[in-house]
C-alpha atoms as one frame of an Amber mdcrd trajectory, in Angstrom:
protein
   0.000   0.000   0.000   2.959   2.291   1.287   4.943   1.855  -2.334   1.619
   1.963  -4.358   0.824   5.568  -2.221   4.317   6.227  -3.210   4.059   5.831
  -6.296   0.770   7.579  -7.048   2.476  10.790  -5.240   5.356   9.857  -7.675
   3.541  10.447 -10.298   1.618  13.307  -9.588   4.710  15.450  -9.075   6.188
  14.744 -12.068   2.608  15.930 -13.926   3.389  18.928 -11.759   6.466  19.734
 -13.150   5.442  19.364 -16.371   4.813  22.885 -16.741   7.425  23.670 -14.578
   9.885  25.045 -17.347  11.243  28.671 -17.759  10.870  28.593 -21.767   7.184
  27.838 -20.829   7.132  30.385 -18.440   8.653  32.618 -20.940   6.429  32.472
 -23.718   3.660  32.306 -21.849   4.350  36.207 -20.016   4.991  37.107 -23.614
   1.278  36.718 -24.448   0.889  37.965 -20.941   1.929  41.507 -22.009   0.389
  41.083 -25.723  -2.999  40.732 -24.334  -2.792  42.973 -22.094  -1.268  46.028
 -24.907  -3.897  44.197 -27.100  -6.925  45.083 -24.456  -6.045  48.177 -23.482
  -4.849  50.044 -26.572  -7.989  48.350 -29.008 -10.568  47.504 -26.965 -11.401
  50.317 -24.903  -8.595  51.096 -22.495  -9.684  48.047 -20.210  -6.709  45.540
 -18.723  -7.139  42.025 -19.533  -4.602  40.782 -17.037  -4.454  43.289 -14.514
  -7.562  43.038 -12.538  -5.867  45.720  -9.923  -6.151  48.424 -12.914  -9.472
  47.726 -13.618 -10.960  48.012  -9.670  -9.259  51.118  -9.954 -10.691  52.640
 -12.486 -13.880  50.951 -12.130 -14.106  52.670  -8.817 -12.988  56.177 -10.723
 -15.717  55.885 -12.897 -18.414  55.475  -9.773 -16.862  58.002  -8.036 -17.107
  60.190 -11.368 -20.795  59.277 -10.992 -20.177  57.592 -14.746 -22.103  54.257
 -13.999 -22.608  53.519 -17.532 -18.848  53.036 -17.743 -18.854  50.260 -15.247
 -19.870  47.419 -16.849 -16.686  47.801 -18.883 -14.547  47.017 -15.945 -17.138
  44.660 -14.525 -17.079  42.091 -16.878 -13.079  41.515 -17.180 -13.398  41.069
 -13.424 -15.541  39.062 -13.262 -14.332  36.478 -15.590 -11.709  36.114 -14.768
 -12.959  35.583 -11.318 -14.862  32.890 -12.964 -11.430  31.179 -15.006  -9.925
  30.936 -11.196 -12.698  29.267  -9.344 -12.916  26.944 -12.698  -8.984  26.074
 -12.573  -9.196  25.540  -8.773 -12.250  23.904  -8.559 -10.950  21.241 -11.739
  -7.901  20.894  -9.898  -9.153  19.883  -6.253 -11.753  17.368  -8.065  -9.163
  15.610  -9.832 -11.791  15.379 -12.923  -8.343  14.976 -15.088  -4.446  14.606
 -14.905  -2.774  17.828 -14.922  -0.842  16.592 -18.102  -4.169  16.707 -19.470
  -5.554  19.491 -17.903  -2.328  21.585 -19.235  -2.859  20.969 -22.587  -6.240
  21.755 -22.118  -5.862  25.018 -21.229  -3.525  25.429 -23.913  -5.502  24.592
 -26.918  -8.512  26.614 -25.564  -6.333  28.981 -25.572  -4.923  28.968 -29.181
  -8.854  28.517 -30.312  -9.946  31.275 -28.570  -7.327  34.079 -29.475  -7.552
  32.419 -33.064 -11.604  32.719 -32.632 -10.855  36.564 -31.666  -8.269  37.618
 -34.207 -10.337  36.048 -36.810 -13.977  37.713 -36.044 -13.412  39.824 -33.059
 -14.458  43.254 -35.406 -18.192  41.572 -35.303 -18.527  41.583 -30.929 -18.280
  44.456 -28.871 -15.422  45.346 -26.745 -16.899  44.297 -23.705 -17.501  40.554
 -24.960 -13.646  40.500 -25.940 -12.352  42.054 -23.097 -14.533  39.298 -20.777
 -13.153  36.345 -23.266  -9.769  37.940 -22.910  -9.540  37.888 -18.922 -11.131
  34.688 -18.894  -8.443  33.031 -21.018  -5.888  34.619 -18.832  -7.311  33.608
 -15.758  -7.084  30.180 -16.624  -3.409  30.931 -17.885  -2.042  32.599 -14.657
  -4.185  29.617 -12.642  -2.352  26.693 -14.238   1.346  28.175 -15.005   2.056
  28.736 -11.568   5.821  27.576 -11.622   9.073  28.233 -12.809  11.651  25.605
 -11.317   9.171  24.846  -8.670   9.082  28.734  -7.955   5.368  30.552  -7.862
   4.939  33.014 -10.548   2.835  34.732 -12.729   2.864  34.547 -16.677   0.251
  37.571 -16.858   1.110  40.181 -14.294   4.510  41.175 -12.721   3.645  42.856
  -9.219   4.264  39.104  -7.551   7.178  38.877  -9.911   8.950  41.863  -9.132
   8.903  40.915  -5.150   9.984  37.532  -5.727  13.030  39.069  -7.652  14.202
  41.089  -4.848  13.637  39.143  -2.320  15.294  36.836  -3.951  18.288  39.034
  -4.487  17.938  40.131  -0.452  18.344  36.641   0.315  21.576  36.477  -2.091
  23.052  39.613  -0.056  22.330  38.161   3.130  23.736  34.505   2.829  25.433
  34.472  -0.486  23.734  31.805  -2.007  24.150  31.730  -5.609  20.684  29.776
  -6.282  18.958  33.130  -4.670  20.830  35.304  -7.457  19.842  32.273 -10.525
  16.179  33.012  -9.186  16.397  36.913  -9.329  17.587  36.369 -13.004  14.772
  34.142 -13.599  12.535  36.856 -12.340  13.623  39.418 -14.215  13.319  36.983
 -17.326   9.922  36.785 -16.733   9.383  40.735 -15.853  11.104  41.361 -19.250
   9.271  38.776 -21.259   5.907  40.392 -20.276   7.234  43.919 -20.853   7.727
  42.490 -24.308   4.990  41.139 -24.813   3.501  45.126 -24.471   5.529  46.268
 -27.076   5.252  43.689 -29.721   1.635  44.435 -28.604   2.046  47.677 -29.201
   3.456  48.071 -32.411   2.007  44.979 -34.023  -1.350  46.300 -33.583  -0.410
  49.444 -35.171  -0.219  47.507 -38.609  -2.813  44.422 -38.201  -5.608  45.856
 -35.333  -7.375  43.107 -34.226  -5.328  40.559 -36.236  -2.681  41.483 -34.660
  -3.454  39.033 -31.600  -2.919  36.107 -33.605   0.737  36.617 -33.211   0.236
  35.064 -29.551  -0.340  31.915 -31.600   3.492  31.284 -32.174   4.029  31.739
 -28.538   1.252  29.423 -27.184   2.339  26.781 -30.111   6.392  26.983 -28.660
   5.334  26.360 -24.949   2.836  23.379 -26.413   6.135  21.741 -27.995   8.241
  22.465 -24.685   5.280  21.124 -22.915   4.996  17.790 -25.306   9.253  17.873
 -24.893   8.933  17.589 -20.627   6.442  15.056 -21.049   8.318  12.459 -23.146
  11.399  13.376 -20.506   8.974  12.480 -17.735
């Protein structure tokens, strides 16, 4: 029972680390920063990562008495509300592997920004900012890890204080593996900053095409993904 327990939890952790892979993690804050540029600057000034940006100026826009303006911010927040509890909730029931589960996520995710960059001109902002932040949500909730380190592939604010606490740690006791982290942090702060300006200047020549670019990104962390599980 003991080695068949063993085993099991064996198992599991490798699935875990599947993931677990900083060209993953790379790519992945890449389209991070591109949807984000891509939500902002074309649909309506709204963030489709940063939830933080949108309380706050949902909360401007009530205190501006400009209600109407609301649902805007709503929506994004709300989704992506919903892509957490989803994630979680999948996770905890153990409905699938998290092999399976990852690649999941990922080809929703290459249908849905294809789905967008291919019609998106026919729905309103709001309904691609909401698909947007929903995609992400279930991005940021199941690329967790670098190296068996928490991060986040669509925001940097829990980046940037793992990176110098990291590099506080590295001052204090000298460790080198506390300044390879830092690095690794700042790989992934850069990778999402960009993400914004391919965002940004893509977008200037293809619009709403211009989100289909992500594509390439998503497909590279599929392969590495495919790679770590033959290694496995």
């Amino acid at each position: 029972m003991f080695q068949r327990d063993l085993q099991v939890d064996t198992v599991q952790i490798q699935e875990e680390k599947l993931h677990d892979n900083i060209v993953i993690g790379v790519c992945l804050s890449l389209v991070g920063g591109f949807l984000d540029a891509y939500s902002y600057l074309l649909k309506g000034r709204v963030f489709a990562n940063a939830q933080t940006g949108n309380v706050v100026l949902l909360f401007i826009s009530a205190a501006n008495r400009e209600l109407h303006k609301s649902l805007k911010y709503i929506l994004p927040i709300a989704t992506f509300a919903l892509g957490i509890f989803i994630s979680e909730f999948v996770k905890n029931k153990h409905y699938v592997k998290n092999s399976t589960r990852i690649v999941i996520v990922l080809i929703f995710e290459v249908l849905t920004i294809a789905a967008i960059g291919l019609t998106g001109t026919y729905f309103g902002h709001d309904v691609i900012n909401a698909v947007i932040s929903f995609i992400a949500a279930l991005q940021v909730a199941n690329f967790d890890k670098v190296d068996g380190n928490p991060i986040a592939t669509t925001m940097i604010t829990g980046n940037l204080k793992s990176s110098m606490i990291n590099l506080a740690k590295y001052r204090a006791v000298k460790d080198v593996k506390y300044l390879h982290l830092f690095f690794k942090y700042l790989l992934i702060i850069a990778s999402f900053g960009i993400g914004v300006a391919v965002g940004f200047i893509t977008i200037q020549y293809y619009a709403e095409k211009s989100i289909l670019l992500c594509e390439i990104f998503i497909i590279i962390a599929f392969i590495m993904l495919q790679r770590e599980e033959k290694l496995v």
